[in-house]
N, C-alpha and C positions, 0 to 999 in steps of 0.2 A: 268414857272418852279414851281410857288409857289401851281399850279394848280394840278401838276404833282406830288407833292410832299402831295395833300391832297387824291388826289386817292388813294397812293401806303396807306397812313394811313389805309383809311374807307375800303382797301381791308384787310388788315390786322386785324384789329380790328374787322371788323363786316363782312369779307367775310372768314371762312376758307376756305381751299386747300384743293379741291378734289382730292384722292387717286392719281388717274391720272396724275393729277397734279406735284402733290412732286415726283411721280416716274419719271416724265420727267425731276421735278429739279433735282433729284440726275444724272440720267443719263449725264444731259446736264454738271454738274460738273463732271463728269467721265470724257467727252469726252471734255473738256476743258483742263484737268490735260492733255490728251491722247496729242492734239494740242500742248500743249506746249513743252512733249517731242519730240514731231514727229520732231519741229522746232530746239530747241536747237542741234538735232542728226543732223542736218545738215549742220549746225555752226561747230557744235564739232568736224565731220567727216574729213571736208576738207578744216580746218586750224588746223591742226597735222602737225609742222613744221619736217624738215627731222631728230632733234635729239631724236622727241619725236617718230618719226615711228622707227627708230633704235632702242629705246626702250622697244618698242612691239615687235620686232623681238627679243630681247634677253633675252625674258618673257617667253616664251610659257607656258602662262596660256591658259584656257579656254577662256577666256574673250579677250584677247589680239590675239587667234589663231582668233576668232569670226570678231574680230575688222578687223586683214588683211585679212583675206576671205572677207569680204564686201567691201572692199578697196580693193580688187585682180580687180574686175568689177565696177568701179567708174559708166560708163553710167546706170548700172540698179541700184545702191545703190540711184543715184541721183532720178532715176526712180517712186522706191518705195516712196520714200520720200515725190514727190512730189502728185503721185496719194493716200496715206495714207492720206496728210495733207489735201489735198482737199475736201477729200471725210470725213472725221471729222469736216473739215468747213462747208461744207453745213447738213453736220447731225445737227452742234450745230444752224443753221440760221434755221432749221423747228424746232426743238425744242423749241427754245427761241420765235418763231412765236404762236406756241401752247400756249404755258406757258402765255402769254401774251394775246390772246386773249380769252383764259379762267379762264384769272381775272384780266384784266383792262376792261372796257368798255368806248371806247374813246367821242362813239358818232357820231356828226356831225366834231369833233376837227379832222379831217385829218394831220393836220400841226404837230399837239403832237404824232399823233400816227408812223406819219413818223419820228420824231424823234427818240422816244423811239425804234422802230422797226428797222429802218438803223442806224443811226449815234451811237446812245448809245451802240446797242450789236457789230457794226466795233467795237467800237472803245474798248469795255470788250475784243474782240477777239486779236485785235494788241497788244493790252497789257500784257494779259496774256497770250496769246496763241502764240503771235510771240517775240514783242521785248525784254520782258524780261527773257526770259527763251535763246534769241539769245547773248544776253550779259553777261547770264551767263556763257554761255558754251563755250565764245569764250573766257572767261580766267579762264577754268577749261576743256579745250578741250579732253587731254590725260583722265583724272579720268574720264569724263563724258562720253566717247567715249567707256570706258571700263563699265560702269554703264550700258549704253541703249544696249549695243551691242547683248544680248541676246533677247531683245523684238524688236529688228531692224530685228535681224535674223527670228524670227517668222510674222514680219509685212511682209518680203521679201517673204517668204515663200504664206501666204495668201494674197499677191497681186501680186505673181508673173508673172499669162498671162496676167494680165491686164501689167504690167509691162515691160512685153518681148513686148507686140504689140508697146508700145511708144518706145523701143527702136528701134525694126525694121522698123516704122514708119521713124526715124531717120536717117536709115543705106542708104537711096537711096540719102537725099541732103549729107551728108558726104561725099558718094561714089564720086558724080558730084563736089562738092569743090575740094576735094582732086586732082579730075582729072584733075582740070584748073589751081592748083599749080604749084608753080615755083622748079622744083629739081636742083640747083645752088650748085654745089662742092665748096668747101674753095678754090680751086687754082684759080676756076673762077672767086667767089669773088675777089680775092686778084689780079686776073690780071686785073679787069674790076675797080678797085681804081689805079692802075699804069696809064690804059689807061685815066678815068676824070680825073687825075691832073697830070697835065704838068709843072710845076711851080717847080723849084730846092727847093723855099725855102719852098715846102708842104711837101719836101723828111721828115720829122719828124713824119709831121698829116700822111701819108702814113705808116707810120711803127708803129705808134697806132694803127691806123684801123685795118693795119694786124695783129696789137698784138692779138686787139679784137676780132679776127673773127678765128684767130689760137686757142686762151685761151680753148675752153671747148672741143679741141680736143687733149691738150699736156698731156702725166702722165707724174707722181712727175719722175718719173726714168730718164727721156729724161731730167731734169734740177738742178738733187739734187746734191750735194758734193759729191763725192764717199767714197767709205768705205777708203781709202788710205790716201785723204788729212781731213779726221774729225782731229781739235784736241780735244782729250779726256783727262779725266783725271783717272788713277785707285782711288779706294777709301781706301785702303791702304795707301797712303803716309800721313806725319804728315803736320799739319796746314803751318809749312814754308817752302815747297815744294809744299804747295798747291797755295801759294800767288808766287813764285817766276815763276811758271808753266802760273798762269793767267798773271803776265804782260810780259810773255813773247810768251803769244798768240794774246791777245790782240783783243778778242773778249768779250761779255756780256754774253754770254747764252754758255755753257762748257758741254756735257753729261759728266757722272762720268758712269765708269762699275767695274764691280768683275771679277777678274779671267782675263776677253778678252772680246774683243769690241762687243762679240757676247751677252753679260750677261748685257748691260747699264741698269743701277739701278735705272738711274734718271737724271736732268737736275740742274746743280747747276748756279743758277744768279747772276751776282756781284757784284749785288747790294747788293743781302743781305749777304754780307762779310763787306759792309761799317763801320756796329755797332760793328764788332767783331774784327778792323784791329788787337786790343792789345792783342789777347788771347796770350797763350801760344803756343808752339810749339804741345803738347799733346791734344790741344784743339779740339774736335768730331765736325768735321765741315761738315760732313753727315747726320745731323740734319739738316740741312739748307735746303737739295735737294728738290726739286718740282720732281712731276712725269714726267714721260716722256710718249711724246705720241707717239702710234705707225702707223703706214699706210701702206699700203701694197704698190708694186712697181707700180701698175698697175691705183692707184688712179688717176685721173683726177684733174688737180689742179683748176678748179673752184670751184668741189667740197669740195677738202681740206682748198680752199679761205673759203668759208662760213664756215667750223668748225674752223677754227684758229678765225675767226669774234664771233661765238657763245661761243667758250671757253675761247678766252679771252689770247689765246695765239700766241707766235711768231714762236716757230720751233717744226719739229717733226722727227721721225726716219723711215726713209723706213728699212723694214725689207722685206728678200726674204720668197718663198713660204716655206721654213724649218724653217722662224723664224731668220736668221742671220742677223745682223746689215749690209745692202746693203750701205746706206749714210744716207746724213744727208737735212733739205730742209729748209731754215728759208721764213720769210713772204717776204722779200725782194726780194730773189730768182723769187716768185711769181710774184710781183706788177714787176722788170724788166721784163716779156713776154710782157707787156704791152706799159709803158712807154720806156723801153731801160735801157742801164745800171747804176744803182745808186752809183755814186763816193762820198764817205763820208772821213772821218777824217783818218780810219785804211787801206781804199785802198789808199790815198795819203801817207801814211806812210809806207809800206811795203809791198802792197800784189804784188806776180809778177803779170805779166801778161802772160794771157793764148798764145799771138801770137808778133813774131814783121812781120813788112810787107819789104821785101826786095826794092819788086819793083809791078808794077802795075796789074802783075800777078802771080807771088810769094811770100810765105809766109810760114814762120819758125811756126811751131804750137806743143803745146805740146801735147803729146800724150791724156793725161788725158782732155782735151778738150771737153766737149759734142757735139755731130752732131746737137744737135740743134742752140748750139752759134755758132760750127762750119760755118753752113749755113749760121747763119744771117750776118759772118764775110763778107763773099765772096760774099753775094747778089745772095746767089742760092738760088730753091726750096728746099722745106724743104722732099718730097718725091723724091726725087731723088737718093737715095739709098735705097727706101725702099726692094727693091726688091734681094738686096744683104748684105742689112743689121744685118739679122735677130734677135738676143736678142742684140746686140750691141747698146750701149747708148754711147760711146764714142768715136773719133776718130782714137784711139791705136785699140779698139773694132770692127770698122768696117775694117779694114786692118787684123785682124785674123781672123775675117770671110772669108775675100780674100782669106788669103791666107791658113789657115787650119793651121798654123805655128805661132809662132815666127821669124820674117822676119831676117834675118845678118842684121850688117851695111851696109850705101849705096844699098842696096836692092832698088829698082825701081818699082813700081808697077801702075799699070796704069787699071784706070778704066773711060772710059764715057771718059769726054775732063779734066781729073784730073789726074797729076801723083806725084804718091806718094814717095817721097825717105825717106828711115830710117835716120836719122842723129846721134840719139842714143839711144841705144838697153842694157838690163842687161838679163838674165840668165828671168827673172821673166815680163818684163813688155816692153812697145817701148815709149821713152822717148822723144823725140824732131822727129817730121817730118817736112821735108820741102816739099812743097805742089805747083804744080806748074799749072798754069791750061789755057789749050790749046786756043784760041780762036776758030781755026776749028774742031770742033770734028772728023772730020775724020785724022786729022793729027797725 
């Protein structure tokens, strides 16, 4: 080393750099800078978590439009990337070769000259060129991702057929994998866990599994509260109307609305009522509200899982395709598809219940009932009315699909090996069905 380090002297001192020379140095620093963005762009690109891709959708800048075009075609972004960084790596190993043999003179030292020539320029190249410019950009992903995204688009551009052939190179094992794939429907799944466990007491771990293998196919609608049973609160009333309203709901989390359920302003906690129990009656206790978040009917509650996880929140509001308060869906909602249903302190204390069970094949149900607790009640498929279901998410819902009406009392209605009677009915909604359900379907 100490050998190593009298050479680089006596080239310095008593060897100046031919023209040649310093133009390969600056170059070989160009194309170092060039390596390290090449690298970090690929960090950056595809660790963009989903809130930070929603936020380049709701950008549309240049940079951000730049960003999801290259992210529209993931296999050729990855493409470019890789025949760019490559093809800058072997530019910088003949330059730093030149550079070096036209002003070190190693000699008979082969040992030295292997060093300096592989080991020292890997190891300039990993360093600058890969893992710190990889570490930067993987927690600075979204800014950086918007920074390169112009000179990614111009690298794509000039590498593109070399780009396109790797990706079609590709397209024939994809082709052959995909065709020795297993295409398994969720019923099959869910019947082929019924068939390996025969053990009464795995009937629990069987309704996890199904939870889990149902979950990324349920929306928020098929599970949320309906717009009927939310309790809200207007934002008009005074501070002891507002305390006499929450213990007489008996829930944490309260949307508050203006006007009508349609206009909610916000989500009031009650927790933060704790520090204010003494105000007055005149006391502005819409200062307190947190926002409220919205979701459309059609969300997929995995994905709603992971944003109540990233924001840090428990409930949100389905709203229909005009924007009207449909229901309401808290996290708990959620984790039951999974686990089964969570009895805590305020359902042993008053919440009804959605069914009582007569007998081994009947059963009292409230209209407001979702078809999907429905199902899980009775240990049906959960597509077994898909086909007559249509927008219905509730019980009361799928029976006016039936029947095109509002059924009378005692009305009968009979679908599949399931017959329906009204038990009680208003002007407006079907309130109590008793639900009877045949063993022979042809009966």
């Amino acid at each position: 080393m100490l050998h190593l380090f009298q050479i680089i002297i006596n080239i310095l001192v008593f060897n100046p750099l031919s023209f040649s020379t310093i133009l390969a140095l600056i170059i070989l620093f160009i194309f170092l800078f060039f390596s390290a963005i090449i690298s970090a762009s690929e960090t950056a690109f595809f660790s963009l978590t989903p809130a930070e891709y929603n936020i380049l959708k709701s950008k549309h800048t240049k940079s951000s439009d730049r960003v999801l075009k290259l992210l529209s075609k993931p296999k050729h972004l990855i493409a470019t990337i890789l025949v760019a960084n490559n093809f800058v790596n072997v530019t910088i190993v003949i330059l730093s070769a030149f550079i070096i043999n036209n002003t070190i003179n190693f000699g008979d030292n082969y040992i030295l000259e292997f060093i300096v020539q592989t080991i020292i320029i890997t190891a300039i190249i990993l360093l600058t060129g890969e893992i710190m410019p990889k570490i930067y950009s993987s927690y600075n992903a979204l800014k950086f991702a918007n920074f390169v995204s112009g000179f990614i688009s111009v690298v794509s551009y000039l590498f593109k057929p070399v780009s396109n052939l790797l990706v079609m190179t590709t397209f024939i094992p994809d082709r052959r994998i995909k065709r020795k794939g297993f295409n398994i429907s969720i019923p099959e799944l869910s019947k082929a866990i019924e068939i390996t466990s025969s053990k009464a007491e795995d009937e629990e771990e069987q309704n996890i599994l199904k939870g889990i293998i149902n979950f990324g196919d349920i929306e928020v609608s098929e599970i949320m509260r309906s717009r009927m049973d939310i309790a809200a609160v207007e934002d008009s009333i005074n501070f002891e109307e507002l305390l006499k309203f929450v213990l007489d709901a008996g829930y944490s989390r309260i949307p508050v609305y203006r006007d009508n359920l349609d206009r909610i302003i916000g989500i009031l906690y009650i927790k933060d009522l704790l520090p204010v129990m003494d105000q007055s009656p005149d006391y502005k206790w819409t200062d307190l509200l947190r926002p409220a978040y919205f979701v459309p009917e059609n969300k997929k509650i995995n994905d709603l899982l992971k944003e109540f996880r990233e924001r840090k929140i428990h409930i949100a509001v389905i709203v229909d395709e005009y924007g009207g308060t449909s229901g309401l869906i808290t996290l708990e909602d959620i984790l039951e598809e999974i686990v089964g249903e969570i009895m805590d302190e305020s359902d042993e204390l008053g919440n009804e219940l959605l069914y009582t069970r007569k007998d081994e094949n009947t059963f009292i149900f409230e209209g407001k009932i979702s078809l999907n607790d429905f199902c899980k009640i009775i240990n049906a498929d959960e597509s077994i009315f898909d086909d007559v279901r249509g927008e219905a998410d509730s019980l009361a819902g799928l029976l006016l699909e039936l029947e095109g009406e509002i059924p009378s009392k005692n009305k009968e209605i009979k679908y599949s090996n399931f017959v329906f009677t009204i038990e009680a009915v208003d002007k407006r909604r079907i309130k109590l069905i008793k639900v009877h359900i045949l063993n022979d379907k042809s009966s």
